[in-house]
N, CA, C and O atoms as a GROMACS GRO file, in nm:
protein
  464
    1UNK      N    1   4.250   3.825   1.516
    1UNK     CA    2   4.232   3.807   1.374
    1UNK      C    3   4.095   3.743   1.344
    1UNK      O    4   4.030   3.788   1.250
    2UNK      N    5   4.053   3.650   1.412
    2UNK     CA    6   3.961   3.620   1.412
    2UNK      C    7   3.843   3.650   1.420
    2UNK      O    8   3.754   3.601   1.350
    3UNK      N    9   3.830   3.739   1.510
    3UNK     CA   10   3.732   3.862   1.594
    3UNK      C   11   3.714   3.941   1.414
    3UNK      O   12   3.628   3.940   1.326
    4UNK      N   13   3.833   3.993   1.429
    4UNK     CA   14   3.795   4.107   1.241
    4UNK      C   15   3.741   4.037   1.147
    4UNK      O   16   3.674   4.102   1.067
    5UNK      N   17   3.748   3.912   1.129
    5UNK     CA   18   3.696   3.809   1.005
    5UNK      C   19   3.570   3.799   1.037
    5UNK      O   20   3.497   3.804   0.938
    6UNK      N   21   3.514   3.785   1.141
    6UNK     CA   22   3.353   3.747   1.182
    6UNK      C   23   3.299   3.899   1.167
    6UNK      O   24   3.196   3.922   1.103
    7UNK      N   25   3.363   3.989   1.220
    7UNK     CA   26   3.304   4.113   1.221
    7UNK      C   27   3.269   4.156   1.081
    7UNK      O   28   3.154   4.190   1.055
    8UNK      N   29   3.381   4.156   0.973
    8UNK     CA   30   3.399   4.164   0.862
    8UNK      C   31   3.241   4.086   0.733
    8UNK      O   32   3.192   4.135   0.631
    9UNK      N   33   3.210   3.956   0.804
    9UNK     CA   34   3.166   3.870   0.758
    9UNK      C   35   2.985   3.925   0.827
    9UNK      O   36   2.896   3.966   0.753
   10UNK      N   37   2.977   3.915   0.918
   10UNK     CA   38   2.880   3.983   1.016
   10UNK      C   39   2.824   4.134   0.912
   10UNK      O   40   2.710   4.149   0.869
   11UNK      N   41   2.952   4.238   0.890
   11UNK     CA   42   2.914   4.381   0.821
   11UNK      C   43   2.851   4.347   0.677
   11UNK      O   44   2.746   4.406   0.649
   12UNK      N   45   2.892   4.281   0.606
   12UNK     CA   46   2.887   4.212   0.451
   12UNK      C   47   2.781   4.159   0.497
   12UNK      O   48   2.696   4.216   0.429
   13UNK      N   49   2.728   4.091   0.562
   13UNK     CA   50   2.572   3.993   0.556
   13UNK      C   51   2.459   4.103   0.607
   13UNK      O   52   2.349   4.087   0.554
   14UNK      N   53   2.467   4.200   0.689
   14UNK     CA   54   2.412   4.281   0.758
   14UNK      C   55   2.377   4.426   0.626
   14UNK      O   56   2.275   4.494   0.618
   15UNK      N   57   2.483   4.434   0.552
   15UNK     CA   58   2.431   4.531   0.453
   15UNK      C   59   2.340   4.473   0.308
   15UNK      O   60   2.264   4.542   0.239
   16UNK      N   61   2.369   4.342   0.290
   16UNK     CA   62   2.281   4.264   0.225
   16UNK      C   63   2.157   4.252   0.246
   16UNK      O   64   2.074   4.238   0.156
   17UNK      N   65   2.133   4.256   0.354
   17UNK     CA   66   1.954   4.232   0.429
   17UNK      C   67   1.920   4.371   0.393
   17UNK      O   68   1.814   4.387   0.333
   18UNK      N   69   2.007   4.493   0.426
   18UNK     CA   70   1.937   4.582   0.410
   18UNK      C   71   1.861   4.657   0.305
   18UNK      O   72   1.767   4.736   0.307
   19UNK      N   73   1.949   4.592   0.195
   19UNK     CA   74   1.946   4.646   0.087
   19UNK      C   75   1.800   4.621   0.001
   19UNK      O   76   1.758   4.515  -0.044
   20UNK      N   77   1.738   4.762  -0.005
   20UNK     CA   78   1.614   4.753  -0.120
   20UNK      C   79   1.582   4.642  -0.245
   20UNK      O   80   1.618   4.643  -0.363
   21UNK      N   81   1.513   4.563  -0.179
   21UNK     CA   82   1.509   4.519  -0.353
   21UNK      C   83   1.371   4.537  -0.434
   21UNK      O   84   1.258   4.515  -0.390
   22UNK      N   85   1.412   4.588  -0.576
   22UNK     CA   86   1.327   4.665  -0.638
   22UNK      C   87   1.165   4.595  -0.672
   22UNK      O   88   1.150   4.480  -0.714
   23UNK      N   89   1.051   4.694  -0.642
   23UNK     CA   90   0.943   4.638  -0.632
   23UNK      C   91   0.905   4.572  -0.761
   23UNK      O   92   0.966   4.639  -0.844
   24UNK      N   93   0.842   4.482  -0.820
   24UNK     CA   94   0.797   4.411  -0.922
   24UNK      C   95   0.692   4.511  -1.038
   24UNK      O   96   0.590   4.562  -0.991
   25UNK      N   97   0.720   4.528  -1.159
   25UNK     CA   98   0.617   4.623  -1.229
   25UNK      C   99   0.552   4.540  -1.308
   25UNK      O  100   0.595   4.428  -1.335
   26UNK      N  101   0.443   4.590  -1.354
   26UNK     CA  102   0.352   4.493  -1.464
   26UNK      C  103   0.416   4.559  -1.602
   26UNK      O  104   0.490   4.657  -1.608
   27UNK      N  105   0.368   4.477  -1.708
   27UNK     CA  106   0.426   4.503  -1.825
   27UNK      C  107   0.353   4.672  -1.916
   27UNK      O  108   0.232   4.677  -1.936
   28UNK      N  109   0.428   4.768  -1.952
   28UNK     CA  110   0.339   4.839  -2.084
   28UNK      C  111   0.263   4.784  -2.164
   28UNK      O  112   0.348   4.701  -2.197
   29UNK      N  113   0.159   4.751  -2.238
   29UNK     CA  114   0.109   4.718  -2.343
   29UNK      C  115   0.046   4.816  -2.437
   29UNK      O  116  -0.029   4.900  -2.388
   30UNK      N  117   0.063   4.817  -2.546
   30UNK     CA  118   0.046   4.949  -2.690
   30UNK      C  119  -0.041   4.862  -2.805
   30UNK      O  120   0.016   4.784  -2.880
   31UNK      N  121  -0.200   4.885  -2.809
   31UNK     CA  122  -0.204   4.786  -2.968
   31UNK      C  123  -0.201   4.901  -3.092
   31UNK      O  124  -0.173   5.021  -3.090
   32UNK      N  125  -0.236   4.826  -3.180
   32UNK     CA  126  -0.243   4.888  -3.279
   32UNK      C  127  -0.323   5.021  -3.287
   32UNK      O  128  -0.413   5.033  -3.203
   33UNK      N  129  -0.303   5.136  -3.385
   33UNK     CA  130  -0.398   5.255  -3.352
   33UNK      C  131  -0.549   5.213  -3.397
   33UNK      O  132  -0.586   5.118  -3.466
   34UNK      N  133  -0.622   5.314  -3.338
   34UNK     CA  134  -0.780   5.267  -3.444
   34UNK      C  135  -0.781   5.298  -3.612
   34UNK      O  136  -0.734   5.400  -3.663
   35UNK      N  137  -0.826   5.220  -3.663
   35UNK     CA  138  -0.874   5.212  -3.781
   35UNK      C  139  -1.031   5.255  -3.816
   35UNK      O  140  -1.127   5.250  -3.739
   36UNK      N  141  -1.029   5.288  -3.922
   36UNK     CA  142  -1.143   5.286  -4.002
   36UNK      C  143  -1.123   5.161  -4.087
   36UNK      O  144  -1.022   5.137  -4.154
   37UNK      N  145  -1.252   5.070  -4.075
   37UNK     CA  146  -1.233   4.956  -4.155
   37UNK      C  147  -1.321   4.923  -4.261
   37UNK      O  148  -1.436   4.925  -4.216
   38UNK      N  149  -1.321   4.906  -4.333
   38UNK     CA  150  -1.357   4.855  -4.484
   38UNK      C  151  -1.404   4.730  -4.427
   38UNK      O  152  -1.341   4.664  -4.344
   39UNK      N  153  -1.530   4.698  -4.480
   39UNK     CA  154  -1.588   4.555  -4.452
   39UNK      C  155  -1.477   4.492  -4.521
   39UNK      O  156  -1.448   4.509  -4.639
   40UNK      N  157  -1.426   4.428  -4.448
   40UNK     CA  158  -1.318   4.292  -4.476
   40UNK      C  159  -1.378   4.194  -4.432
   40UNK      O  160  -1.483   4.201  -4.368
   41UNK      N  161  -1.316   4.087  -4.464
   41UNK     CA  162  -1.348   3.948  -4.446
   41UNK      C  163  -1.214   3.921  -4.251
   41UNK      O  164  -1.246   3.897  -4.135
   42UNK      N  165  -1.104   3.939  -4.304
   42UNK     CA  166  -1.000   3.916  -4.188
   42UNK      C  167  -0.948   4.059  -4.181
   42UNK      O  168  -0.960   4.137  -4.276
   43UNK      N  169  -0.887   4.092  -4.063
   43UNK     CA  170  -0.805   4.236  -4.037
   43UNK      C  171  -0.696   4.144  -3.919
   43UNK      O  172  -0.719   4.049  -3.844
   44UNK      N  173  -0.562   4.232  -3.948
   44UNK     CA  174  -0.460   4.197  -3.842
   44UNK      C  175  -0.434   4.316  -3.790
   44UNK      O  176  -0.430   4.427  -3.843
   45UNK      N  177  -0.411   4.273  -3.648
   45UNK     CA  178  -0.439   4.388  -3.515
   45UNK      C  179  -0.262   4.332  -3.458
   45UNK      O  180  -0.215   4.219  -3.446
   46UNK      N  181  -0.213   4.450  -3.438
   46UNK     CA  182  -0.044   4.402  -3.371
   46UNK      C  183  -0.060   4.516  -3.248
   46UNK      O  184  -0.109   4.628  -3.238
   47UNK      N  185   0.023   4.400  -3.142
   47UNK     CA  186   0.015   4.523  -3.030
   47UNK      C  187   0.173   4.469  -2.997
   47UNK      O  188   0.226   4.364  -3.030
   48UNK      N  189   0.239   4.606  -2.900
   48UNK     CA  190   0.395   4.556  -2.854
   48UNK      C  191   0.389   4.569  -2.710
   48UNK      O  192   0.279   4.582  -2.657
   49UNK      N  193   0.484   4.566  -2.649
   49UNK     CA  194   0.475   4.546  -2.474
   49UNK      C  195   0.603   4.584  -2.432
   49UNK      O  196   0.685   4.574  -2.523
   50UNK      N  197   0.651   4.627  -2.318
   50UNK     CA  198   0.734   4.615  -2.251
   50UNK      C  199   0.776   4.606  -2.098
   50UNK      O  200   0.725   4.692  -2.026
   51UNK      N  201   0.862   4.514  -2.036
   51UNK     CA  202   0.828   4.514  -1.896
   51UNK      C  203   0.973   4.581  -1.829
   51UNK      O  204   1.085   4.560  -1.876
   52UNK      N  205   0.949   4.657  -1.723
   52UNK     CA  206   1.014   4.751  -1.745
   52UNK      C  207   1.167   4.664  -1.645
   52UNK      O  208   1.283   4.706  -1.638
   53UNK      N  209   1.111   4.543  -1.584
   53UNK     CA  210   1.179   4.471  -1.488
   53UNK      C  211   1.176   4.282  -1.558
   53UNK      O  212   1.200   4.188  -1.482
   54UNK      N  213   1.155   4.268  -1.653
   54UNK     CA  214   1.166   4.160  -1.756
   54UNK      C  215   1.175   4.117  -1.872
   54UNK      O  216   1.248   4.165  -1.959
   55UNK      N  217   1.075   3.988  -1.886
   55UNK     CA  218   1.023   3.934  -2.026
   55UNK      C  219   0.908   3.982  -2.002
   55UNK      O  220   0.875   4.001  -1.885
   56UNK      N  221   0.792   4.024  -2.144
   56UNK     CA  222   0.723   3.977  -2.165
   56UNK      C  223   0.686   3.860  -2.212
   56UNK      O  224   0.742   3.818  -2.313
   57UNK      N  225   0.578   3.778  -2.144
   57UNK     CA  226   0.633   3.602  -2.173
   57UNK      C  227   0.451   3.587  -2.243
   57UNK      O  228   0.433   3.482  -2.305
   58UNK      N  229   0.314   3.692  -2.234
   58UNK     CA  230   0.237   3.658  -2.359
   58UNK      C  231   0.155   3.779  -2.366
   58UNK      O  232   0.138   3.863  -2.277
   59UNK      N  233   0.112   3.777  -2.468
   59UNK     CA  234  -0.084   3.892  -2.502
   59UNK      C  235  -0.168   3.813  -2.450
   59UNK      O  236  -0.146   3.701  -2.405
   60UNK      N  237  -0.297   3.887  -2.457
   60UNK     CA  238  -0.434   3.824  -2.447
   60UNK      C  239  -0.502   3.902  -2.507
   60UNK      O  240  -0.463   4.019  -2.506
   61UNK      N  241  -0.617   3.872  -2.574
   61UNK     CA  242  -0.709   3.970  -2.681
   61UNK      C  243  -0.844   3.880  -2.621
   61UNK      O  244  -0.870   3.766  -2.582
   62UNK      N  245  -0.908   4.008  -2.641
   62UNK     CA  246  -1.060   4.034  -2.620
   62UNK      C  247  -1.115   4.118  -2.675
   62UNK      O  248  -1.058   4.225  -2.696
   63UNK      N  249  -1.299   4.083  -2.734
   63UNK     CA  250  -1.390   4.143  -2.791
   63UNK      C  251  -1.468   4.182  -2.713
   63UNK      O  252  -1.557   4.111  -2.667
   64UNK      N  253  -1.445   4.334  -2.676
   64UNK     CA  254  -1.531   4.412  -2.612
   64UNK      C  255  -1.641   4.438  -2.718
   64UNK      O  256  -1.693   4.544  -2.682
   65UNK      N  257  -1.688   4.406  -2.803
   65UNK     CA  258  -1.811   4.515  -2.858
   65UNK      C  259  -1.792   4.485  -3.004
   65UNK      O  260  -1.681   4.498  -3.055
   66UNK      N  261  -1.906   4.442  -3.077
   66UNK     CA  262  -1.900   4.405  -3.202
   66UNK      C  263  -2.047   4.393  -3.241
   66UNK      O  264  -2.136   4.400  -3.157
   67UNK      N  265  -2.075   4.370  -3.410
   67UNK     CA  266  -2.207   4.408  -3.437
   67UNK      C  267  -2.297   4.281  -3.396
   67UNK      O  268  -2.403   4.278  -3.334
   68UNK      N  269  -2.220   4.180  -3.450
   68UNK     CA  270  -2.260   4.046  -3.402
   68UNK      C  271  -2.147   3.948  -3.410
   68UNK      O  272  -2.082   3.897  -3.502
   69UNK      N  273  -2.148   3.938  -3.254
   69UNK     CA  274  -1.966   3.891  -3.143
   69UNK      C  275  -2.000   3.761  -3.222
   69UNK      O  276  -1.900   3.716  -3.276
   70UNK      N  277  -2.131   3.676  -3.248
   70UNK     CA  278  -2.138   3.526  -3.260
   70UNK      C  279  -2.043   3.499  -3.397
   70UNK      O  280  -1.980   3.396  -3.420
   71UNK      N  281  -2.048   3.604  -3.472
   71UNK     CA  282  -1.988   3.520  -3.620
   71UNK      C  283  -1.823   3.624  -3.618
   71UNK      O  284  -1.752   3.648  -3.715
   72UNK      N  285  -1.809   3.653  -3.517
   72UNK     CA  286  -1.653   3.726  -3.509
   72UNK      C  287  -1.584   3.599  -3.434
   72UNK      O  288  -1.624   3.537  -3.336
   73UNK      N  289  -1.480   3.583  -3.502
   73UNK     CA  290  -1.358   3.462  -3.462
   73UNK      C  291  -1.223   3.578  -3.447
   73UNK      O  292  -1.192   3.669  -3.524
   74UNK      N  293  -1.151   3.528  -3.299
   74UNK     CA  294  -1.005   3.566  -3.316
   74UNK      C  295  -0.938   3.514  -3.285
   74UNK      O  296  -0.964   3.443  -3.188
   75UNK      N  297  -0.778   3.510  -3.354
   75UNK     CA  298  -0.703   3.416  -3.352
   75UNK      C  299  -0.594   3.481  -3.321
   75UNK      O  300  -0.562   3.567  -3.403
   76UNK      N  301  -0.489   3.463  -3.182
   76UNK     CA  302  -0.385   3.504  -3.171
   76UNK      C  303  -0.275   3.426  -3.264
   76UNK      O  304  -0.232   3.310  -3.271
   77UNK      N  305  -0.255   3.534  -3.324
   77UNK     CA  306  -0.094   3.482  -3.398
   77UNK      C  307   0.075   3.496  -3.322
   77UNK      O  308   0.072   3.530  -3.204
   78UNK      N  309   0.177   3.479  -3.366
   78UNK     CA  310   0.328   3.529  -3.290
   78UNK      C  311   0.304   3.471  -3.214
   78UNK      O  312   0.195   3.435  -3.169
   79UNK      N  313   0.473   3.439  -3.165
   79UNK     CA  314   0.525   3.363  -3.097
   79UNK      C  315   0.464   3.387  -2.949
   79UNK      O  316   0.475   3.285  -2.881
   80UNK      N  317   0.383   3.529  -2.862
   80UNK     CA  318   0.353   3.569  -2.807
   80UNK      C  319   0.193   3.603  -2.812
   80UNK      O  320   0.125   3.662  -2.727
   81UNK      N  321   0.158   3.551  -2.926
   81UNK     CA  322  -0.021   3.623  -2.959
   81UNK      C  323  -0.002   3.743  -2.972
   81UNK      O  324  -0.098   3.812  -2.938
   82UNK      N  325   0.110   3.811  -3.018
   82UNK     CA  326   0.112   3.989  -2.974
   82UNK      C  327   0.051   4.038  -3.146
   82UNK      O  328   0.024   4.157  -3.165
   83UNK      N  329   0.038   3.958  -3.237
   83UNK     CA  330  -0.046   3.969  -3.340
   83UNK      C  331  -0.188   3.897  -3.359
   83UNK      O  332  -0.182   3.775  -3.339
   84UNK      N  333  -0.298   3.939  -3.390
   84UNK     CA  334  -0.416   3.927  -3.378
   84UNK      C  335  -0.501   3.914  -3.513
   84UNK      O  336  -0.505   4.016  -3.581
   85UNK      N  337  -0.567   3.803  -3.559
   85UNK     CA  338  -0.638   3.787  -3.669
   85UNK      C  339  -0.774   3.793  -3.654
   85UNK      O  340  -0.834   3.690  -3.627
   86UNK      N  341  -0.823   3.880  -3.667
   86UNK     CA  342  -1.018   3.903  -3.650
   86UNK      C  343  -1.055   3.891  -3.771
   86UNK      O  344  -0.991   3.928  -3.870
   87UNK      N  345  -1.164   3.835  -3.769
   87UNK     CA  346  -1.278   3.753  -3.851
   87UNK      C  347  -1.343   3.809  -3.823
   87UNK      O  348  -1.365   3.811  -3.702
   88UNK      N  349  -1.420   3.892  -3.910
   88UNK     CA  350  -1.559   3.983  -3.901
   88UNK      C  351  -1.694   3.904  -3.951
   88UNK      O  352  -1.800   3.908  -3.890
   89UNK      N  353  -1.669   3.832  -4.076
   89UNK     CA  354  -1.790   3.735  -4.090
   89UNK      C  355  -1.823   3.868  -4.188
   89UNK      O  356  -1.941   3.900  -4.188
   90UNK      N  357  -1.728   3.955  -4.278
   90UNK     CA  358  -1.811   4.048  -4.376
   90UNK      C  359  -1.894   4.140  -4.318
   90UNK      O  360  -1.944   4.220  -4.396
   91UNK      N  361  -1.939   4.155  -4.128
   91UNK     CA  362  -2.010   4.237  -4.126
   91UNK      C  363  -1.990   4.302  -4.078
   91UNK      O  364  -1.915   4.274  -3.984
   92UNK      N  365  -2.033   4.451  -4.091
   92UNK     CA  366  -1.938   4.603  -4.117
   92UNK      C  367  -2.048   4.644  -3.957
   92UNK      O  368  -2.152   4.599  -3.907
   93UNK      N  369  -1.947   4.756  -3.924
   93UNK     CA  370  -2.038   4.823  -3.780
   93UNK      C  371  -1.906   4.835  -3.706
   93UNK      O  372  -1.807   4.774  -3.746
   94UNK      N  373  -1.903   4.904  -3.608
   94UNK     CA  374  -1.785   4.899  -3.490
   94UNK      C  375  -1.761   4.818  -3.421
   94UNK      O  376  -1.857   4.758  -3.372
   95UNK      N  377  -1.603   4.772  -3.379
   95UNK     CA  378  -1.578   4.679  -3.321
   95UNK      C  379  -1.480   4.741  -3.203
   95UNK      O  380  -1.430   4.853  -3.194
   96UNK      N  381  -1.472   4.625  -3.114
   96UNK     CA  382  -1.356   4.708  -3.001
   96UNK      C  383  -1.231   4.586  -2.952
   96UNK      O  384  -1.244   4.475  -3.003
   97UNK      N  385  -1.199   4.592  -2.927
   97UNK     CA  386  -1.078   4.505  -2.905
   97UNK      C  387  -0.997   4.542  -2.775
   97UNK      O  388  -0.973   4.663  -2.774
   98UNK      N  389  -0.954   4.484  -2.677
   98UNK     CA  390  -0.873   4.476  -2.593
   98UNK      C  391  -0.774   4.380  -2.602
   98UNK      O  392  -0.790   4.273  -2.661
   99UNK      N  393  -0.609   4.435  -2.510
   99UNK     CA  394  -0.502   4.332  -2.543
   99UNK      C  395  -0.480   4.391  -2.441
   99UNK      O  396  -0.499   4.510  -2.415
  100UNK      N  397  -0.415   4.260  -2.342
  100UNK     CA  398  -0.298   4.290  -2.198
  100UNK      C  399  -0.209   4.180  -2.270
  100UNK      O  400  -0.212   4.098  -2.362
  101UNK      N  401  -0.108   4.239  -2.144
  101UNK     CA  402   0.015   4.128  -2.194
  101UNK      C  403   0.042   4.141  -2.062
  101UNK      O  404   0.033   4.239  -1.987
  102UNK      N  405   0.101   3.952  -2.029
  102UNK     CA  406   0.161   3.926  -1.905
  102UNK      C  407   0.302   3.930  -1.900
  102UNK      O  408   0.362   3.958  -2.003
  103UNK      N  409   0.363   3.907  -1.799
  103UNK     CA  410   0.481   3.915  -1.786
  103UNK      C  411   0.553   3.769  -1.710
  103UNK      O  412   0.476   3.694  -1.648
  104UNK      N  413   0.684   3.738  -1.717
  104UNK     CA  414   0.741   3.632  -1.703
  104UNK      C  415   0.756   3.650  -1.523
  104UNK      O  416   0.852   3.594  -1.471
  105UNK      N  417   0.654   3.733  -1.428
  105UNK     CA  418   0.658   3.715  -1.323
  105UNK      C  419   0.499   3.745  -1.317
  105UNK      O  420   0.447   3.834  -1.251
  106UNK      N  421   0.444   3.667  -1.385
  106UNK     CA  422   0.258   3.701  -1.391
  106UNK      C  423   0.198   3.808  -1.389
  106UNK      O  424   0.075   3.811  -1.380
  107UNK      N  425   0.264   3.907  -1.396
  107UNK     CA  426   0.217   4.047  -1.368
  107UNK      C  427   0.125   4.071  -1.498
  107UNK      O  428   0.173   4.039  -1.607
  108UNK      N  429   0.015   4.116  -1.493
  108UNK     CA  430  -0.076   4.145  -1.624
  108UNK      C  431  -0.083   4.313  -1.639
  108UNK      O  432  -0.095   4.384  -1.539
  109UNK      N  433  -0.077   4.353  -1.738
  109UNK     CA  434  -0.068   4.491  -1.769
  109UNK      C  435  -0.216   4.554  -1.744
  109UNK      O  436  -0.299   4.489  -1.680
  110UNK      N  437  -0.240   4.655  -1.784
  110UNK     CA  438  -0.384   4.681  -1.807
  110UNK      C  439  -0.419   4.751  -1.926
  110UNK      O  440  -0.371   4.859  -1.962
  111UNK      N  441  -0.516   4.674  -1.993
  111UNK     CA  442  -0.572   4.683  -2.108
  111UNK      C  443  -0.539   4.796  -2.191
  111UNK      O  444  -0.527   4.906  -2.138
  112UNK      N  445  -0.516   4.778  -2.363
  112UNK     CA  446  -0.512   4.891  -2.431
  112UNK      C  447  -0.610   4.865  -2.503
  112UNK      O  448  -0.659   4.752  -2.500
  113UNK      N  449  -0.670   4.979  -2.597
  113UNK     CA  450  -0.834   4.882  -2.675
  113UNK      C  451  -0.802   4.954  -2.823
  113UNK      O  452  -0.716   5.040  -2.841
  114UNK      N  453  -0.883   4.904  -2.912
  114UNK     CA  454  -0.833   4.919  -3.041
  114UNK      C  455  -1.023   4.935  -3.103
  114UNK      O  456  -1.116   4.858  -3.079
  115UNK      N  457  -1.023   5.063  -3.183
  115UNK     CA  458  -1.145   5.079  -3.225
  115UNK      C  459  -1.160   5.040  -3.374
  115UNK      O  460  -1.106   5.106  -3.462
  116UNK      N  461  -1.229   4.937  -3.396
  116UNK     CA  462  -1.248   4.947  -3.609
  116UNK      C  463  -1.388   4.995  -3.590
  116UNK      O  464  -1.458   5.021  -3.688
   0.00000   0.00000   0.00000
């Protein structure tokens, strides 16, 4: 009886080890589409995420390319930064924008970019 309990106990621990466990993914990230923008003073930029094995736990935004980056301010908004407040400073020209979002196992997505 004894012999079957260890064996039993032995088969159950032995198929546990074997078993695949699923590799770790980085998160989707989607921002907003491009715009055509109207010299504004502020514009809000929203991006969403999904991880296909978690939380998403934040965004990150970056100014790739602007007419003049010195008088552009941005401000992550949401509970996540996954909303975005750009400050143009009134001055009109193309801008570019990047957003990743991490995940609640550090995994960082790779960049989506947003054209005004």
């Amino acid at each position: 009886m004894r012999t079957a309990a260890l064996s039993l106990i032995l088969a159950v621990s032995l198929a546990a080890c074997s078993a695949e466990r699923p590799l770790k993914a980085a998160p989707i990230v989607r921002a907003s589409p491009d715009l055509d923008l109207v010299v504004r003073e502020v514009v809000f930029i929203g991006a969403q995420a999904q991880d296909p094995d978690g939380e998403v736990a934040s965004f990150a935004w970056s100014l790739v390319a602007a007419p003049d980056p010195s008088a552009t301010q941005l401000t992550p908004k949401g509970r996540k930064g996954e909303v975005l407040e750009l400050k143009t400073g009134g001055i009109p020209g193309h801008y570019v924008l990047s957003v990743t979002a991490t995940d609640d196992d550090e995994l960082v997505s790779e960049p989506d970019f947003v054209n005004l």
